[in-house]
Predicted model as a PDB file, atoms N, CA, C, CB and O in Angstrom, pLDDT in the B-factor column:
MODEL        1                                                                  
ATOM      1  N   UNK A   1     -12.345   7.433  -2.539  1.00 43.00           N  
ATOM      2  CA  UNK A   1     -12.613   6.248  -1.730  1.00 43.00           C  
ATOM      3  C   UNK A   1     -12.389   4.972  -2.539  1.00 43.00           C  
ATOM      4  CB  UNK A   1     -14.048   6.285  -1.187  1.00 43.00           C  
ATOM      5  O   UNK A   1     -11.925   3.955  -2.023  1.00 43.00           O  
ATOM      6  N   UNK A   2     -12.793   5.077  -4.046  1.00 52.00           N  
ATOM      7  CA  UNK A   2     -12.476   3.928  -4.367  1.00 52.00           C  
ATOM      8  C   UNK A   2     -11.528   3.188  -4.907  1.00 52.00           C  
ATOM      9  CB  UNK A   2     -13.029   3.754  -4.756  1.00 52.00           C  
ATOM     10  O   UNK A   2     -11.560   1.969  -5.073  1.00 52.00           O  
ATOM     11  N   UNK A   3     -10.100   4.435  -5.370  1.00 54.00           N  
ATOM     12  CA  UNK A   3      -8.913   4.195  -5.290  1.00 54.00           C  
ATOM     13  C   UNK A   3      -8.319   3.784  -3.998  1.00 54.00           C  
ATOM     14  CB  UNK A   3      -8.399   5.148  -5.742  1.00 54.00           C  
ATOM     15  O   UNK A   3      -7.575   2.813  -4.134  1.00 54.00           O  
ATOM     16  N   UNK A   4      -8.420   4.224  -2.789  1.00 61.00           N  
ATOM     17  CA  UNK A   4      -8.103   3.481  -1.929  1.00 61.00           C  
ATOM     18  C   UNK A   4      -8.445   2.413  -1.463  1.00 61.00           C  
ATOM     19  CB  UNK A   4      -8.070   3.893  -1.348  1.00 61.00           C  
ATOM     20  O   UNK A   4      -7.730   1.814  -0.660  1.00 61.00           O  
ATOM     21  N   UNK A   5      -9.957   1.824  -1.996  1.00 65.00           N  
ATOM     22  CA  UNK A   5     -10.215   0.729  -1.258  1.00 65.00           C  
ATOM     23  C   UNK A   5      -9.104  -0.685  -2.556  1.00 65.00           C  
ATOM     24  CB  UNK A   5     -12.399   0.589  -1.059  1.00 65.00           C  
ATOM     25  O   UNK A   5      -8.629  -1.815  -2.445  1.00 65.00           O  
ATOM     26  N   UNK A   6      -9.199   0.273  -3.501  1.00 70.00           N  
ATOM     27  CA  UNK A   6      -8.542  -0.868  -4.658  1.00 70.00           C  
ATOM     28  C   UNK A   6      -7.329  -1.047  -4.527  1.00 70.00           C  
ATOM     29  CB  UNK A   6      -8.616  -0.551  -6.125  1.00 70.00           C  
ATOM     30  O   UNK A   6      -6.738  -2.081  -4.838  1.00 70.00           O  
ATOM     31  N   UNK A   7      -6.622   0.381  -3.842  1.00 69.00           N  
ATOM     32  CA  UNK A   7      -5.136   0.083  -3.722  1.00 69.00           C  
ATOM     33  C   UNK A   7      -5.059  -0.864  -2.267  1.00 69.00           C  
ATOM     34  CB  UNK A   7      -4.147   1.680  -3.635  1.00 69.00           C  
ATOM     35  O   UNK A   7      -4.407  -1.905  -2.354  1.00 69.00           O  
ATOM     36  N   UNK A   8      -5.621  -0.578  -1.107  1.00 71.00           N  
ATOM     37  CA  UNK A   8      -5.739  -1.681  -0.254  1.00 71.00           C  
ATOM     38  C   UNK A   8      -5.819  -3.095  -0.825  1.00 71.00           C  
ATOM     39  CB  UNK A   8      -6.834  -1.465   0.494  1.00 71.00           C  
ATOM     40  O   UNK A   8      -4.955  -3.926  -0.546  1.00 71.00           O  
ATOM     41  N   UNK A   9      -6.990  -3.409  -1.731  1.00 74.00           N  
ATOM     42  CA  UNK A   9      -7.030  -4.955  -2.512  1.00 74.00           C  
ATOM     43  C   UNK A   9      -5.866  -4.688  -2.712  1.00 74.00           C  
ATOM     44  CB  UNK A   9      -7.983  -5.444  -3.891  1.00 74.00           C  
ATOM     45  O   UNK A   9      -5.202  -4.501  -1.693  1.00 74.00           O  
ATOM     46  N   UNK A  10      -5.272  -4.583  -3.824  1.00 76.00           N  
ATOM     47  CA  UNK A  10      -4.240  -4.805  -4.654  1.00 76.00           C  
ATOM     48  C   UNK A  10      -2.897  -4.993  -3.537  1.00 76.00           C  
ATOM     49  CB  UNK A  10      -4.144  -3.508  -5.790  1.00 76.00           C  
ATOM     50  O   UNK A  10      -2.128  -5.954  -3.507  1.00 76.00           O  
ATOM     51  N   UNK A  11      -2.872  -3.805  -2.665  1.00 75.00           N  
ATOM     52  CA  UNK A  11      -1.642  -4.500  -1.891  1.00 75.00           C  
ATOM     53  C   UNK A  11      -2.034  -5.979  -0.921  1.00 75.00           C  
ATOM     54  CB  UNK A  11      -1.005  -3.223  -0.755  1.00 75.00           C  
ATOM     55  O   UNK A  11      -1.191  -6.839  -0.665  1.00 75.00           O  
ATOM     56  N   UNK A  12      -3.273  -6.030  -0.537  1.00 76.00           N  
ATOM     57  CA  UNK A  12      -3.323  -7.290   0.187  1.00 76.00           C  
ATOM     58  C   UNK A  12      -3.278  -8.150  -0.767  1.00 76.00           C  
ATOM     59  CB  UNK A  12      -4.437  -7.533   1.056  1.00 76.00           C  
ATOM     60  O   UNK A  12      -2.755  -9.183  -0.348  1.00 76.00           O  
ATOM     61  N   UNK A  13      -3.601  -8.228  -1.942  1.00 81.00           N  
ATOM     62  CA  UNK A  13      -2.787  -9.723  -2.996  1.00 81.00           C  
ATOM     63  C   UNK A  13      -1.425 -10.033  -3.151  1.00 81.00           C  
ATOM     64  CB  UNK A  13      -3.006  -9.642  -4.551  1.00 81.00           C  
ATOM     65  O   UNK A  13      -0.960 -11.172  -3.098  1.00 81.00           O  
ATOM     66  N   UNK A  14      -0.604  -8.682  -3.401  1.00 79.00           N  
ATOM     67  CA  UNK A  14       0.635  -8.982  -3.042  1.00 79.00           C  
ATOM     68  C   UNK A  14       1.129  -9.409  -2.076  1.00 79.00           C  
ATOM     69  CB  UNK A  14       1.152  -8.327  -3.138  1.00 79.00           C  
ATOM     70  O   UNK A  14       1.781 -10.453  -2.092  1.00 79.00           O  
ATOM     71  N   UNK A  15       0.924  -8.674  -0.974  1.00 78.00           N  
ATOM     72  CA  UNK A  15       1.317  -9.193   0.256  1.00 78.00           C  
ATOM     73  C   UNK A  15       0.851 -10.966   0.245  1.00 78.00           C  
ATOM     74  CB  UNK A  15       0.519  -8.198   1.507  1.00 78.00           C  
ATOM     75  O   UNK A  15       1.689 -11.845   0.047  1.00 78.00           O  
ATOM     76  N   UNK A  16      -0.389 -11.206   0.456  1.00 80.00           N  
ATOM     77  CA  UNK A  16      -0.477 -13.155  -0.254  1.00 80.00           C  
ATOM     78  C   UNK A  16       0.126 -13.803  -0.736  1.00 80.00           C  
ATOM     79  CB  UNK A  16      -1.132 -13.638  -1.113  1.00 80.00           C  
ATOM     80  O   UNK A  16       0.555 -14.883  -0.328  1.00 80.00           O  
ATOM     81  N   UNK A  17       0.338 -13.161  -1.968  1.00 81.00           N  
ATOM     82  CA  UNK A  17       1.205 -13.595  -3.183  1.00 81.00           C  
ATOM     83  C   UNK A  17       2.563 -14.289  -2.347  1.00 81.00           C  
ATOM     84  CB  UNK A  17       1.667 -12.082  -4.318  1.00 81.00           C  
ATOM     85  O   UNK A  17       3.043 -15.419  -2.261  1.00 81.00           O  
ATOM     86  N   UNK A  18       2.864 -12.999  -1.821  1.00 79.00           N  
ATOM     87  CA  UNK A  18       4.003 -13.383  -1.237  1.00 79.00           C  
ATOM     88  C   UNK A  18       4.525 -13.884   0.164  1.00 79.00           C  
ATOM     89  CB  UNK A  18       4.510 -12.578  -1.448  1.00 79.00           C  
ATOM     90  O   UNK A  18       5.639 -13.929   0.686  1.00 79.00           O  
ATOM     91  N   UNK A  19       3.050 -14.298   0.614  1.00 78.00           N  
ATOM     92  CA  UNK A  19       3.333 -15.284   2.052  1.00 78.00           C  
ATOM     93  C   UNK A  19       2.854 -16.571   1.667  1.00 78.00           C  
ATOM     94  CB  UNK A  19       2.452 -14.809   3.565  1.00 78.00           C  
ATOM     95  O   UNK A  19       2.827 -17.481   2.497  1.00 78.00           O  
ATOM     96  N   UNK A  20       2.475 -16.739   0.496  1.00 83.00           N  
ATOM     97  CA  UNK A  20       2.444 -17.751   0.096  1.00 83.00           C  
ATOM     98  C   UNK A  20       3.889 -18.352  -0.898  1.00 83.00           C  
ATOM     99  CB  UNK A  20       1.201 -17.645  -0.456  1.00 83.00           C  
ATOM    100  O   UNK A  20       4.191 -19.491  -1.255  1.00 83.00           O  
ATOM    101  N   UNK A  21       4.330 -17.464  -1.044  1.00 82.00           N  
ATOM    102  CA  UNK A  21       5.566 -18.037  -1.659  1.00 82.00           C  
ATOM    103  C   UNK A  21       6.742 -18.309  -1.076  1.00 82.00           C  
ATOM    104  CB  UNK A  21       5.925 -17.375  -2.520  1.00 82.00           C  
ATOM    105  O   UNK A  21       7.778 -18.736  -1.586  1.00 82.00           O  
ATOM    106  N   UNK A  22       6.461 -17.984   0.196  1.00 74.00           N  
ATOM    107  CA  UNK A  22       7.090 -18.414   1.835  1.00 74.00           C  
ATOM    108  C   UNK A  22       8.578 -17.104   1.374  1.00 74.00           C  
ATOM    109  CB  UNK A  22       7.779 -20.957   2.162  1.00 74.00           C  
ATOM    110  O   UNK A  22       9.749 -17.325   1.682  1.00 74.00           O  
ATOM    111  N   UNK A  23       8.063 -15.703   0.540  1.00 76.00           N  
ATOM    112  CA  UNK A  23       9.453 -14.458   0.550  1.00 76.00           C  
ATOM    113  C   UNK A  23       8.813 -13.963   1.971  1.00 76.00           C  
ATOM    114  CB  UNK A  23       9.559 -12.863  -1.078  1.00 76.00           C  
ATOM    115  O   UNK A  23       9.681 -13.478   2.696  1.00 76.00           O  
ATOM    116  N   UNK A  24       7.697 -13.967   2.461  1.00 75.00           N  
ATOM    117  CA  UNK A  24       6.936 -13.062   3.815  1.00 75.00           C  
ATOM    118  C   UNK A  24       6.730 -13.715   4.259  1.00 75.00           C  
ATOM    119  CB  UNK A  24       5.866 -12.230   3.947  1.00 75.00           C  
ATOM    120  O   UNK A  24       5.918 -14.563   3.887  1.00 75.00           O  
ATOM    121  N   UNK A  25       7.382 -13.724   5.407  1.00 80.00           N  
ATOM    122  CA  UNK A  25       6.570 -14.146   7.021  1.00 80.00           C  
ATOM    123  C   UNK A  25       5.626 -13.579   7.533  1.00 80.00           C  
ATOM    124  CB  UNK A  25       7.279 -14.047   8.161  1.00 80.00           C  
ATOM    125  O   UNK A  25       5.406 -12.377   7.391  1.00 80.00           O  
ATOM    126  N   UNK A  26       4.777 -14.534   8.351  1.00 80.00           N  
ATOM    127  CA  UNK A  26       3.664 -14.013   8.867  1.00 80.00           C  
ATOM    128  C   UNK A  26       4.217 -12.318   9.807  1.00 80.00           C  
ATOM    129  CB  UNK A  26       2.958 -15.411   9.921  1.00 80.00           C  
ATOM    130  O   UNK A  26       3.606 -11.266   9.619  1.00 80.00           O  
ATOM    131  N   UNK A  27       5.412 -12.428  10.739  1.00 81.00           N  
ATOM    132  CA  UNK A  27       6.024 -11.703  11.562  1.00 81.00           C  
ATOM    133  C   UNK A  27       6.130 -10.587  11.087  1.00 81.00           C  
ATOM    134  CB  UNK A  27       7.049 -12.115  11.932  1.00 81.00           C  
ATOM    135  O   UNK A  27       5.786  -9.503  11.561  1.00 81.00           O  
ATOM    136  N   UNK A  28       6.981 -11.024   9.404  1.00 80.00           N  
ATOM    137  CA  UNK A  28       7.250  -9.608   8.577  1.00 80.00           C  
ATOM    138  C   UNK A  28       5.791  -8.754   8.033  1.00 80.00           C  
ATOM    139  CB  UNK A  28       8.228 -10.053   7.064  1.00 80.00           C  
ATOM    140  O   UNK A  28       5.613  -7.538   8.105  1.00 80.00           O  
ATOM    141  N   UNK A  29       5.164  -9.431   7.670  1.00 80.00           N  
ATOM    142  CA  UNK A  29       3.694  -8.961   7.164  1.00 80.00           C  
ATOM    143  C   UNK A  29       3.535  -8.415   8.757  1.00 80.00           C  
ATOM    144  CB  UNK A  29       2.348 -10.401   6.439  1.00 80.00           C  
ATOM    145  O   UNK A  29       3.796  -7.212   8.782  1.00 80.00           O  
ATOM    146  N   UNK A  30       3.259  -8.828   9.808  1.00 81.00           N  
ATOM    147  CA  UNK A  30       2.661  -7.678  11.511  1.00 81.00           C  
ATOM    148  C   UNK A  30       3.592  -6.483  11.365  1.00 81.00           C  
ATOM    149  CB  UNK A  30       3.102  -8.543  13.599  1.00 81.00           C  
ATOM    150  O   UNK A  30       3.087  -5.367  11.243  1.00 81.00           O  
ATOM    151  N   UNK A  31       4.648  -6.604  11.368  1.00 77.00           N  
ATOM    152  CA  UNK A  31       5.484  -5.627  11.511  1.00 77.00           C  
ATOM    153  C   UNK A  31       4.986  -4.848  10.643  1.00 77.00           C  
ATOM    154  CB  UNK A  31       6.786  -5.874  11.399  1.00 77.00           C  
ATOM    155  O   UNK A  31       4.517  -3.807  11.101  1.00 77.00           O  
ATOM    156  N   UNK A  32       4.910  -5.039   9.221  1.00 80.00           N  
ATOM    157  CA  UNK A  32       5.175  -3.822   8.258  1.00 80.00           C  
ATOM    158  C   UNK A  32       3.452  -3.492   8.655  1.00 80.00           C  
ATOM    159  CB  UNK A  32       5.791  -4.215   6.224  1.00 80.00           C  
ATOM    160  O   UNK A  32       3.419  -2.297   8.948  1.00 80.00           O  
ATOM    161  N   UNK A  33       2.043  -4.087   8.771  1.00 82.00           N  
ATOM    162  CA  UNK A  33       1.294  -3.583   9.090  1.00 82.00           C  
ATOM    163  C   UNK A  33       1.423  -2.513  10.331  1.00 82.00           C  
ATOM    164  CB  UNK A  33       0.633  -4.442   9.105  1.00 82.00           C  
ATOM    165  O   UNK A  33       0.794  -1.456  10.283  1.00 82.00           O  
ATOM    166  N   UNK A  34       1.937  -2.711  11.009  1.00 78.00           N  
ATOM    167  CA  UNK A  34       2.043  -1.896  12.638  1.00 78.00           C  
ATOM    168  C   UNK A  34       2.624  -0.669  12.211  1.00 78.00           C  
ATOM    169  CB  UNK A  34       3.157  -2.675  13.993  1.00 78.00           C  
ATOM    170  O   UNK A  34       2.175   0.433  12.527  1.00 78.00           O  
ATOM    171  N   UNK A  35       3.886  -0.909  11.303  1.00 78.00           N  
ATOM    172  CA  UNK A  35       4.834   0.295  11.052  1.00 78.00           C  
ATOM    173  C   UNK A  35       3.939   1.350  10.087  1.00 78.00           C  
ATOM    174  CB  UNK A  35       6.378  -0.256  10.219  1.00 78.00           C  
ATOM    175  O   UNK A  35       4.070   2.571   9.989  1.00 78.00           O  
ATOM    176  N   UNK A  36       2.924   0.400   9.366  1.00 79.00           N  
ATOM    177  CA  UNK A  36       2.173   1.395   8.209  1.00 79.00           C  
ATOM    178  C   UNK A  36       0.718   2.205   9.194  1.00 79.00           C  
ATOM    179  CB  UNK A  36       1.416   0.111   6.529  1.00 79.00           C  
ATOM    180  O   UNK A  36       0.065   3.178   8.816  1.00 79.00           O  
ATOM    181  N   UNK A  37       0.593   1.664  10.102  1.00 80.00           N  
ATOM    182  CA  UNK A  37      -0.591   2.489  10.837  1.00 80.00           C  
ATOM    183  C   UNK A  37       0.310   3.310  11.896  1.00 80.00           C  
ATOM    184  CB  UNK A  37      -1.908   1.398  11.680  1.00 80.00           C  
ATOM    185  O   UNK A  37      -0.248   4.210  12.522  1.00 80.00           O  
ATOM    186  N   UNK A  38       1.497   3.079  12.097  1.00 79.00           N  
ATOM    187  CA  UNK A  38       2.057   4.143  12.890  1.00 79.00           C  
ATOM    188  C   UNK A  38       2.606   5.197  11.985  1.00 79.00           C  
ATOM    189  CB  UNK A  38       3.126   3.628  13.825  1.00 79.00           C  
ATOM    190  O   UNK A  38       2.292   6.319  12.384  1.00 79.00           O  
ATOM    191  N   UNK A  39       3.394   5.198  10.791  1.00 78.00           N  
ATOM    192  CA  UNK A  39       3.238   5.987  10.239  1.00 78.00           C  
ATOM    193  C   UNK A  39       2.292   6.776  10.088  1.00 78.00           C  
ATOM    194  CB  UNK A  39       3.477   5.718   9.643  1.00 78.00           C  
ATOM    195  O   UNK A  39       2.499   7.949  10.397  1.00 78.00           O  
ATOM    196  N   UNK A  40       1.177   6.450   9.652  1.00 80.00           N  
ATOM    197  CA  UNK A  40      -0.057   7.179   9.000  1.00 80.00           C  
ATOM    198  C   UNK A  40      -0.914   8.394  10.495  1.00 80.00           C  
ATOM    199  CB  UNK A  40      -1.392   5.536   8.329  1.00 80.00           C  
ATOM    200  O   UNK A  40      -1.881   9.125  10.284  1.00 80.00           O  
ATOM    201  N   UNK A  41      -0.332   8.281  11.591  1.00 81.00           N  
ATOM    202  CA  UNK A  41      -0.512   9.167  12.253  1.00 81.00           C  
ATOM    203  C   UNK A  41       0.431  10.225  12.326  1.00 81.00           C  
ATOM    204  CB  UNK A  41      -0.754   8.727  13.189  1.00 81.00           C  
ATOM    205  O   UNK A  41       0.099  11.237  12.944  1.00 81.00           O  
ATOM    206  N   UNK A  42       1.498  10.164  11.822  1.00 82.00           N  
ATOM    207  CA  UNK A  42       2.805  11.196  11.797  1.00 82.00           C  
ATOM    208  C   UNK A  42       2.457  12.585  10.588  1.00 82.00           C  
ATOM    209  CB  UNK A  42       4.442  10.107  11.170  1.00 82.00           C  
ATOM    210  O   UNK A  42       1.796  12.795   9.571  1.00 82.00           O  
ATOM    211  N   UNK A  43       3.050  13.021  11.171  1.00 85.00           N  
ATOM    212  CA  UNK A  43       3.143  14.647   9.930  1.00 85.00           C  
ATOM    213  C   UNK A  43       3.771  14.126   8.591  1.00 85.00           C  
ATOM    214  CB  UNK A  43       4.503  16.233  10.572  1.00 85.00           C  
ATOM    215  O   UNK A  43       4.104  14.892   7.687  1.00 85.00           O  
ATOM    216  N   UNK A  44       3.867  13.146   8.550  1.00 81.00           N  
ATOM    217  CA  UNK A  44       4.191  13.394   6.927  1.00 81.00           C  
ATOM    218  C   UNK A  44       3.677  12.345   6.019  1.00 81.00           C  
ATOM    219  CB  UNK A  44       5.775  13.444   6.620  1.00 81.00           C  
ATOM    220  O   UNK A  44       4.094  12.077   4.893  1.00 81.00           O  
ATOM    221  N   UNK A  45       2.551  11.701   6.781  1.00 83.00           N  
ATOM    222  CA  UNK A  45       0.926  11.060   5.880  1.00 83.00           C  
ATOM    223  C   UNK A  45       0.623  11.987   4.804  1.00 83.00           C  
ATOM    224  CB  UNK A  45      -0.722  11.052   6.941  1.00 83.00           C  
ATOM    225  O   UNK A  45       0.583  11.544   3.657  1.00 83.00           O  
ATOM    226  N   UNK A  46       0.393  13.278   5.037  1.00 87.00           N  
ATOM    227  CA  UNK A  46      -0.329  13.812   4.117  1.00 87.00           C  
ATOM    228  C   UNK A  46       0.422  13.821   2.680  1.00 87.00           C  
ATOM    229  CB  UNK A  46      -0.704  15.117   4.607  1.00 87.00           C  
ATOM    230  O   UNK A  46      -0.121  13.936   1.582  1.00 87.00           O  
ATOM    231  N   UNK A  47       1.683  13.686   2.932  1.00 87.00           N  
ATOM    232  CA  UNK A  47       2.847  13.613   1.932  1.00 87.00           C  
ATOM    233  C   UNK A  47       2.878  12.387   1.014  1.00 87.00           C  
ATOM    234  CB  UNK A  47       4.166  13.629   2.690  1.00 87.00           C  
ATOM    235  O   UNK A  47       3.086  12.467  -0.197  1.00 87.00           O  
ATOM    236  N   UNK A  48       2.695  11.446   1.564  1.00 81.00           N  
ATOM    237  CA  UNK A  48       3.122  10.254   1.527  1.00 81.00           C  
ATOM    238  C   UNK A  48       1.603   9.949   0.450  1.00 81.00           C  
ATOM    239  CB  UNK A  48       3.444   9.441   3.219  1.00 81.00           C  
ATOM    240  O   UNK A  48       1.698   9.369  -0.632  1.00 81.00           O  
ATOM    241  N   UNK A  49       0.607  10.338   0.873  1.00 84.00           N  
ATOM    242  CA  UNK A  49      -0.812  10.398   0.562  1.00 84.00           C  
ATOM    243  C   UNK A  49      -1.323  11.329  -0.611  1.00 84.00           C  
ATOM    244  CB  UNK A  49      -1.469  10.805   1.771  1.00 84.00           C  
ATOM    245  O   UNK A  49      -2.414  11.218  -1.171  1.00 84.00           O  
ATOM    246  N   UNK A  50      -0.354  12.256  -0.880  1.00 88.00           N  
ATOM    247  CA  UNK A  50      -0.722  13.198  -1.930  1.00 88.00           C  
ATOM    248  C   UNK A  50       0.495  12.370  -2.738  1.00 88.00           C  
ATOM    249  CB  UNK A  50      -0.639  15.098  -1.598  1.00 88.00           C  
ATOM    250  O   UNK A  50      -0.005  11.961  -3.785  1.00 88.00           O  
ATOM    251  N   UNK A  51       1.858  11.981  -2.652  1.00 85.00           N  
ATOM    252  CA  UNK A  51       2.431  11.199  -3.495  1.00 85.00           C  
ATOM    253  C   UNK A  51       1.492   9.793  -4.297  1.00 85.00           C  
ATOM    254  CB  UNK A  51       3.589  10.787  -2.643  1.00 85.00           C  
ATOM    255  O   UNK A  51       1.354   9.487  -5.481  1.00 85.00           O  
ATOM    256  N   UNK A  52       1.071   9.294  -3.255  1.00 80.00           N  
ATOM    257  CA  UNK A  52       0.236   7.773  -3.785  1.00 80.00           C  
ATOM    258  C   UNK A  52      -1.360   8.497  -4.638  1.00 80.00           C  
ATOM    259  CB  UNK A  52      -0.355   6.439  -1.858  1.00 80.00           C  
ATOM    260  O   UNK A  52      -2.017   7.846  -5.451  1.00 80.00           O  
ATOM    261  N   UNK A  53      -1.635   9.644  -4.288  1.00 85.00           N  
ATOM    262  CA  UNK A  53      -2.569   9.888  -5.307  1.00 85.00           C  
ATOM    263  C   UNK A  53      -1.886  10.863  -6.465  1.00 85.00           C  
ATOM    264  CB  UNK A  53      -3.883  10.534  -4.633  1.00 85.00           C  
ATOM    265  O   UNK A  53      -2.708  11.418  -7.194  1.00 85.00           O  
ATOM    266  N   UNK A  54      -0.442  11.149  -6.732  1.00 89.00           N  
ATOM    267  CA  UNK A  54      -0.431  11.543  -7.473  1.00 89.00           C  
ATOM    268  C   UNK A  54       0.109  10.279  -8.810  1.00 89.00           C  
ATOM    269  CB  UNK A  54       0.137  12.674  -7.040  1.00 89.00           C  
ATOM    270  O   UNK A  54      -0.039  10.490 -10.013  1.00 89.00           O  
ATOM    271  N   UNK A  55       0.662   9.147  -8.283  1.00 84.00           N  
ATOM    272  CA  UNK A  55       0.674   8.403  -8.636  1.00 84.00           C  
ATOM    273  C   UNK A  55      -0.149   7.338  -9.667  1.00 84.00           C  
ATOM    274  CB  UNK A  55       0.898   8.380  -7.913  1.00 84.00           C  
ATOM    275  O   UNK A  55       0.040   6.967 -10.825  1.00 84.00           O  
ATOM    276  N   UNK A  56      -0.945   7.108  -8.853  1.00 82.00           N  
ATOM    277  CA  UNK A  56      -2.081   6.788  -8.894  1.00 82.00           C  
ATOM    278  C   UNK A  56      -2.533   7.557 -10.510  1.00 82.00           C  
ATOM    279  CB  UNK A  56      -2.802   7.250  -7.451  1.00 82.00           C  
ATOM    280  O   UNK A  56      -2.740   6.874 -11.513  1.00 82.00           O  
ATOM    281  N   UNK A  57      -2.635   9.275 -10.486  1.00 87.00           N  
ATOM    282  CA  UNK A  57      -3.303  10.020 -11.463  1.00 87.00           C  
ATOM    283  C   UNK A  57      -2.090   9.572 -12.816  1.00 87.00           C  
ATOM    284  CB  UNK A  57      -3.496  11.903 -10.935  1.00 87.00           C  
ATOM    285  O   UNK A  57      -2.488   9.344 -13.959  1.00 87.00           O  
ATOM    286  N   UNK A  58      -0.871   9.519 -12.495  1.00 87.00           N  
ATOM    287  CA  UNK A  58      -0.212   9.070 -14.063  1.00 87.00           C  
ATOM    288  C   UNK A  58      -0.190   8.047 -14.714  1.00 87.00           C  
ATOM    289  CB  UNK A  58       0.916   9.137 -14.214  1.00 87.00           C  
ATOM    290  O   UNK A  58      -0.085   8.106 -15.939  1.00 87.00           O  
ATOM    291  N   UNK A  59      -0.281   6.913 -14.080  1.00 83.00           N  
ATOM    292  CA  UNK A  59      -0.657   5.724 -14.178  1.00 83.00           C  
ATOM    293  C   UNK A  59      -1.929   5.378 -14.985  1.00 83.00           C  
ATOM    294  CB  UNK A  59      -0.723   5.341 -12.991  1.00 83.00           C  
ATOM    295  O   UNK A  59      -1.948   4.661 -15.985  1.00 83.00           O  
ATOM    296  N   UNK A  60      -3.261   6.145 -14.264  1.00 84.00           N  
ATOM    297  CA  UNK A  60      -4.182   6.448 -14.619  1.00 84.00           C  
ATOM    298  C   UNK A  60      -4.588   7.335 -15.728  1.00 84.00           C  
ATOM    299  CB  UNK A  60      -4.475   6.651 -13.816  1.00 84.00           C  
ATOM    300  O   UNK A  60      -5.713   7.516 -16.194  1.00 84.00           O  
ATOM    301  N   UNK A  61      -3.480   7.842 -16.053  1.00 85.00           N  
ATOM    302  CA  UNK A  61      -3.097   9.059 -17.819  1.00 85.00           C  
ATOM    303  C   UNK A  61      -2.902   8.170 -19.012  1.00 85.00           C  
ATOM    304  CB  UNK A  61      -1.225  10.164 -17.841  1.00 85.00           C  
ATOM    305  O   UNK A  61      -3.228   8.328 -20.189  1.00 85.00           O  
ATOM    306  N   UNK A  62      -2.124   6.941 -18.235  1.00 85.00           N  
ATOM    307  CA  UNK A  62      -1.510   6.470 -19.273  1.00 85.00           C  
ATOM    308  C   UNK A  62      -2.357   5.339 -20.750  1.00 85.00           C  
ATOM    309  CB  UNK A  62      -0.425   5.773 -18.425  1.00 85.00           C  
ATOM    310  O   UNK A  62      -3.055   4.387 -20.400  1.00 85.00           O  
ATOM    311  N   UNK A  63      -2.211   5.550 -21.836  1.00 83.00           N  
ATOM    312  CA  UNK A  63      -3.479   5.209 -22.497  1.00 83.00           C  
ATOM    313  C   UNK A  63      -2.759   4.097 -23.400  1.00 83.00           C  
ATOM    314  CB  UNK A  63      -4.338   6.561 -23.350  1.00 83.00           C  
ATOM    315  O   UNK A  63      -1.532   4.097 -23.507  1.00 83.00           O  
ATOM    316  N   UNK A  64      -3.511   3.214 -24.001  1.00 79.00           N  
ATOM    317  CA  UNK A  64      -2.739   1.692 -24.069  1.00 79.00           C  
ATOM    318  C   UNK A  64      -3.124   1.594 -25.813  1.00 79.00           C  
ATOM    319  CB  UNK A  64      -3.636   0.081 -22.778  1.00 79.00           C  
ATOM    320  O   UNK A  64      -2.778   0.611 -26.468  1.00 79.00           O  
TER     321      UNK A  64                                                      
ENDMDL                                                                          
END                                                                             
Protein backbone atom coordinates (compact mmCIF):
# COMPACT_ATOMS: atom_id res chain seq x y z
CA UNK A 1 0.00 0.00 0.00
CA UNK A 2 2.61 2.28 0.60
CA UNK A 3 4.53 1.92 -2.53
CA UNK A 4 1.57 2.66 -4.30
CA UNK A 5 0.36 5.47 -2.53
CA UNK A 6 4.14 6.98 -3.16
CA UNK A 7 4.22 5.97 -6.67
CA UNK A 8 0.76 7.79 -7.14
CA UNK A 9 2.61 11.06 -5.30
CA UNK A 10 5.47 10.82 -7.34
CA UNK A 11 3.58 10.49 -10.63
CA UNK A 12 1.16 13.35 -9.68
CA UNK A 13 4.41 15.73 -9.30
CA UNK A 14 5.44 14.91 -12.55
CA UNK A 15 2.49 15.15 -14.17
CA UNK A 16 2.54 19.14 -12.37
CA UNK A 17 5.84 19.50 -13.13
CA UNK A 18 4.79 19.26 -16.37
CA UNK A 19 1.49 21.22 -16.72
CA UNK A 20 3.15 23.68 -15.34
CA UNK A 21 5.74 23.87 -17.82
CA UNK A 22 2.86 24.26 -20.31
CA UNK A 23 4.69 20.24 -22.12
CA UNK A 24 0.81 18.95 -20.64
CA UNK A 25 -2.34 20.08 -21.25
CA UNK A 26 -4.96 20.04 -19.01
CA UNK A 27 -6.89 17.72 -22.01
CA UNK A 28 -3.73 15.56 -22.28
CA UNK A 29 -3.43 14.97 -18.45
CA UNK A 30 -7.91 13.77 -18.72
CA UNK A 31 -7.13 11.66 -21.38
CA UNK A 32 -4.15 9.81 -20.10
CA UNK A 33 -6.08 9.67 -16.63
CA UNK A 34 -9.29 8.02 -18.35
CA UNK A 35 -7.00 5.75 -20.52
CA UNK A 36 -5.08 4.67 -17.13
CA UNK A 37 -8.43 3.67 -15.23
CA UNK A 38 -9.65 1.99 -18.34
CA UNK A 39 -6.81 0.08 -18.66
CA UNK A 40 -6.61 -1.05 -15.13
CA UNK A 41 -9.90 -2.98 -15.61
CA UNK A 42 -8.53 -5.09 -18.61
CA UNK A 43 -6.72 -8.58 -18.33
CA UNK A 44 -3.52 -7.39 -18.48
CA UNK A 45 -3.42 -5.00 -15.09
CA UNK A 46 -2.16 -7.75 -13.33
CA UNK A 47 0.86 -7.66 -15.73
CA UNK A 48 1.40 -4.31 -15.93
CA UNK A 49 1.17 -4.38 -11.88
CA UNK A 50 3.52 -7.22 -11.19
CA UNK A 51 5.98 -5.31 -13.78
CA UNK A 52 5.69 -1.84 -11.66
CA UNK A 53 6.28 -3.92 -8.50
CA UNK A 54 8.94 -5.65 -9.88
CA UNK A 55 10.44 -2.56 -10.65
CA UNK A 56 9.92 -0.88 -7.97
CA UNK A 57 11.95 -4.12 -5.99
CA UNK A 58 15.36 -3.28 -8.20
CA UNK A 59 15.41 0.07 -7.80
CA UNK A 60 14.78 -0.58 -4.29
CA UNK A 61 18.11 -3.26 -4.35
CA UNK A 62 20.01 -0.73 -5.48
CA UNK A 63 22.55 0.53 -2.68
CA UNK A 64 24.34 4.00 -2.99
Amino acid sequence: MILSISGVVLLGIVVFIFFRKDGLKASHALITALFGFYLASTAIAPSIKAGGESLASLLGGIKF
